[in-house]
C-alpha positions as CSV (number, residue, x, y, z in Angstrom):
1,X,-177.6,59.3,-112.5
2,X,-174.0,60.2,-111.9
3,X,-171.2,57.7,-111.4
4,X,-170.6,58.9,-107.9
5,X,-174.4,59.1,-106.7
6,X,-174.3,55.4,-108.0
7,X,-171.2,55.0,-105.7
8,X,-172.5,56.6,-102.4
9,X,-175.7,54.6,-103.0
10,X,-173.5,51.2,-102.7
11,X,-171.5,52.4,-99.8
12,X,-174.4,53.3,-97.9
13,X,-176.3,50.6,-98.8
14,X,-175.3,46.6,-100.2
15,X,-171.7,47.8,-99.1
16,X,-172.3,49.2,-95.8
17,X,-170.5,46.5,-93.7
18,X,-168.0,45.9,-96.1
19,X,-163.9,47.2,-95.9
20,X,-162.9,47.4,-99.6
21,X,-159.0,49.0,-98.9
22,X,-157.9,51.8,-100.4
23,X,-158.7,51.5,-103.5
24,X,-162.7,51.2,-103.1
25,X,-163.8,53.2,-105.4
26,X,-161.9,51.5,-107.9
27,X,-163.1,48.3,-106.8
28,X,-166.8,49.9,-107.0
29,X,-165.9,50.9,-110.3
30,X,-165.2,48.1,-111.7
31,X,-168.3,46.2,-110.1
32,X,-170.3,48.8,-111.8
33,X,-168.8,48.4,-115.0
34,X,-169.5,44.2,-114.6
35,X,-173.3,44.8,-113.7
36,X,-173.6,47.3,-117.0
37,X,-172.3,44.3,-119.1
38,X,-174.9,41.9,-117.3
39,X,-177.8,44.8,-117.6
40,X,-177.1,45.1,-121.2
41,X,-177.5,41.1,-121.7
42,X,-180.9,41.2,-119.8
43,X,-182.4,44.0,-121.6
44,X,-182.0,45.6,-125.1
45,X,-180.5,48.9,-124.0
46,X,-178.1,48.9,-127.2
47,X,-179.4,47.8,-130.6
48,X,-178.0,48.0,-133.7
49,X,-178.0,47.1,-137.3
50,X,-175.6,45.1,-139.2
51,X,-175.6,44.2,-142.8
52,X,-174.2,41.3,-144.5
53,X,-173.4,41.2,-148.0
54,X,-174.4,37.7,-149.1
55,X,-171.5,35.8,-151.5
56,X,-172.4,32.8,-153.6
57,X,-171.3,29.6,-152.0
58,X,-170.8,31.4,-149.2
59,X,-172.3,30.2,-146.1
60,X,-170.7,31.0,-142.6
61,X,-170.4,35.5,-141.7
62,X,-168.9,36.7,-139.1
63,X,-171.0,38.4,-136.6
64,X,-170.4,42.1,-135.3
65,X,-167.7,41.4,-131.9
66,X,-170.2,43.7,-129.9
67,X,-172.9,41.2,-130.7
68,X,-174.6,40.0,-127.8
69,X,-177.8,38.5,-128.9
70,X,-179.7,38.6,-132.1
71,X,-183.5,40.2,-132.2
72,X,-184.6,39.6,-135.6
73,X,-182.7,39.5,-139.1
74,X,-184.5,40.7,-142.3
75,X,-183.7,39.7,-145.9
76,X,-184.1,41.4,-149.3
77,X,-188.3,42.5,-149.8
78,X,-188.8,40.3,-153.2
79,X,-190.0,43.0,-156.3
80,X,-193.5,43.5,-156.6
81,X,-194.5,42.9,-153.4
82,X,-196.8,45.7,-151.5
83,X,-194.9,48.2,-149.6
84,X,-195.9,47.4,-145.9
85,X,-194.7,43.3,-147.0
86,X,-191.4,42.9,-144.6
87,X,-188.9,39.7,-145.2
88,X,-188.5,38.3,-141.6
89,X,-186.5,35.2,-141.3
90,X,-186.4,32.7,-138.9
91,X,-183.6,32.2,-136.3
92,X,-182.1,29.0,-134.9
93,X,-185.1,26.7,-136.1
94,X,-183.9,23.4,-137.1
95,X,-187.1,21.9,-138.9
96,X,-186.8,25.6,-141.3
97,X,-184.3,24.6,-144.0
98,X,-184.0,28.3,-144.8
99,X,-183.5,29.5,-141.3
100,X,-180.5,31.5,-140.3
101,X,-178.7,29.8,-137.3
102,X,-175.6,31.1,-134.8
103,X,-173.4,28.0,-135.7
104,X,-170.8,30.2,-132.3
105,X,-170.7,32.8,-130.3
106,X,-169.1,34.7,-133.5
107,X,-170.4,33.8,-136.7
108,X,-174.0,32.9,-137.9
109,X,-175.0,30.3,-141.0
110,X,-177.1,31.6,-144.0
111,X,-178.1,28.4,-145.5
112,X,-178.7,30.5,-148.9
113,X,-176.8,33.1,-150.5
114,X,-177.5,35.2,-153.6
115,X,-174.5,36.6,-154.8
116,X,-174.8,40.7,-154.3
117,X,-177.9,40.3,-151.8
118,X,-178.1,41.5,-148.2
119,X,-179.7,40.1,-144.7
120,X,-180.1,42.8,-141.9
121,X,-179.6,41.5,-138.7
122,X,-180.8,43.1,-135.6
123,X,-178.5,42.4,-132.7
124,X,-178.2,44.0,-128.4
125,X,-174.9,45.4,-128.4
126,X,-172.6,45.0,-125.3
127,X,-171.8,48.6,-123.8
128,X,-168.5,50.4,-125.7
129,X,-166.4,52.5,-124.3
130,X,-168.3,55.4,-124.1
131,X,-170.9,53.5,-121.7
132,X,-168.6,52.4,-119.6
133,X,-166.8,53.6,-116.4
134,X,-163.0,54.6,-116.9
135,X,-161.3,55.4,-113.7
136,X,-158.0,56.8,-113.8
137,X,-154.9,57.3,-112.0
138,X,-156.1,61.0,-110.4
139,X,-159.7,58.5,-109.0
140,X,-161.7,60.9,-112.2
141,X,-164.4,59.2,-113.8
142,X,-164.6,59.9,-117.5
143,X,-167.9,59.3,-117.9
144,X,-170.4,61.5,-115.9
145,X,-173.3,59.0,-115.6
146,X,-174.3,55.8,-115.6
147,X,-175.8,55.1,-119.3
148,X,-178.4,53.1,-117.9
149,X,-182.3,54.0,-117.6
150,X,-183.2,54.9,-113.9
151,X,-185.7,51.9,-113.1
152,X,-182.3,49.7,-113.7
153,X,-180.5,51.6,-110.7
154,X,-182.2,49.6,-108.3
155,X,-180.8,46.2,-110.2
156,X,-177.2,47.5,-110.9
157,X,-176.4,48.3,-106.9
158,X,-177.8,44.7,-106.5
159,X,-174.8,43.4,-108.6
160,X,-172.7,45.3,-107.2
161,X,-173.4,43.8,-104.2
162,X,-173.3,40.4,-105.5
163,X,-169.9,41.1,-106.8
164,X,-168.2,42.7,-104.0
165,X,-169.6,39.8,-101.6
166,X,-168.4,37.3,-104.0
167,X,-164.7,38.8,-103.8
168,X,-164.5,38.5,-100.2
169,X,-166.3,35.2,-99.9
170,X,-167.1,32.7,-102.2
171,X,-168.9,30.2,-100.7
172,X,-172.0,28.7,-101.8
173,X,-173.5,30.2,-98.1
174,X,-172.6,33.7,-99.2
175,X,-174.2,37.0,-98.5
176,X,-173.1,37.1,-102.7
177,X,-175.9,34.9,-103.3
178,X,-178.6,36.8,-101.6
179,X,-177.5,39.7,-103.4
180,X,-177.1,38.2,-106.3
181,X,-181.5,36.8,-106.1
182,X,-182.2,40.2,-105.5
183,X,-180.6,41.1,-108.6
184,X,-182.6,38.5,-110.7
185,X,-185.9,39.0,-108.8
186,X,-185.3,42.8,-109.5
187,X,-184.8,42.5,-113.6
188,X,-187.5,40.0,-113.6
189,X,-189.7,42.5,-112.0
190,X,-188.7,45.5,-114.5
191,X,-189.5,43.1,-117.2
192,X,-192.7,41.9,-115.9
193,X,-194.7,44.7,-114.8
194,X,-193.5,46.5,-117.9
195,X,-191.4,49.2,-116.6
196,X,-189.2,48.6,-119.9
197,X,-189.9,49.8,-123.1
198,X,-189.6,47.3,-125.6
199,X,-192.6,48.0,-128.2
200,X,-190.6,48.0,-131.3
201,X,-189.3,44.0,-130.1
202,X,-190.0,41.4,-132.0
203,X,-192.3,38.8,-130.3
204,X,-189.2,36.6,-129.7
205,X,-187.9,38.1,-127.0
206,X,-191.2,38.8,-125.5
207,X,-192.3,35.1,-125.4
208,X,-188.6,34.0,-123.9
209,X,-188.9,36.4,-121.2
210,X,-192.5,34.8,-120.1
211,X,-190.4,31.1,-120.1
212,X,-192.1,29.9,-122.9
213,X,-189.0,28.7,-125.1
């Protein structure tokens, strides 16, 4: 869907009784660009590989700055193992002396290194540049449409009306707030009656979506 059907859509709809100035679009724009970071936190829309070279003694890497969350991280397949045998290793779990854990928001431990070795680590990716929304001085968009699939529309012009609400009142009474549950209730519902693709998850992010961890 194009940026500016995304853009009618709000005006005519969660923006209808709202007076944004001049500079609207821009304002829209930059609402859109907010709920594309949020969207891309809920759901795995970019995933990506990144490989750490393990050094001995070494315990603390840095993690990609793109790195949102981490899916799953792999190490080295020992020799003489069958083919099909995969080297998954756990995440964050303190009673696993050789789990992997995010010690910040930038850097992950790997409690044992050998020197020359590698762990894969499978991480959602915030939105770059070319998924985002640049608006420039002449009110072009440089990117045509909104790199989001089309069952997350209906979430994304929520946001936006959570965000433009928010900027022209924030009190806890807000229309924001409604805007803001519809948003929620409407990734919840993408999630839960399976309108995302996510087969090639690991069962991680399947169980914390159901509020089991």
């Amino acid at each position: 869907m194009t940026v500016g059907e995304v853009i009618d859509m709000a005006k005519f709809g969660e923006l209808r009784n709202l007076k944004l100035g001049t500079e609207e679009n821009r304002a829209i724009v930059s609402y859109i660009n907010l709920g594309l970071i949020e969207l891309y936190k809920r759901f795995p829309l970019s995933i990506k590989e990144h490989l750490i070279e393990l050094v001995d003694s070494q315990e603390i890497y840095d993690l990609p700055s793109d790195c949102m969350w981490i899916v799953s991280a792999y190490g080295e397949v020992p020799e003489n193992m069958p083919t099909a045998y995969t080297n998954e290793l756990e995440i964050n779990n303190e009673d696993n002396p050789l789990s992997i854990n995010t010690v910040g928001w930038s850097q992950i431990q790997i409690p044992i290194a050998v020197d020359g070795a590698y762990v894969s680590l499978i991480y959602a990716a915030s939105p770059d540049s070319s998924q985002k929304v640049v608006y420039d001085e002449a009110g072009n968009y440089e990117a045509e449409n909104i790199k989001i699939p089309a069952q997350l529309i209906e979430p994304l012009l929520h946001y936006i009306g959570y965000r433009a609400h928010g900027a022209m009142d924030g009190s806890i009474q807000a229309e924001s707030n409604t805007h803001y549950m519809r948003f929620d209730a409407s990734c919840k519902k993408v999630k839960t009656e399976g309108m995302f693709t996510n087969d090639n998850m690991n069962m991680d992010y399947r169980i914390t979506d159901r509020g089991y961890v």
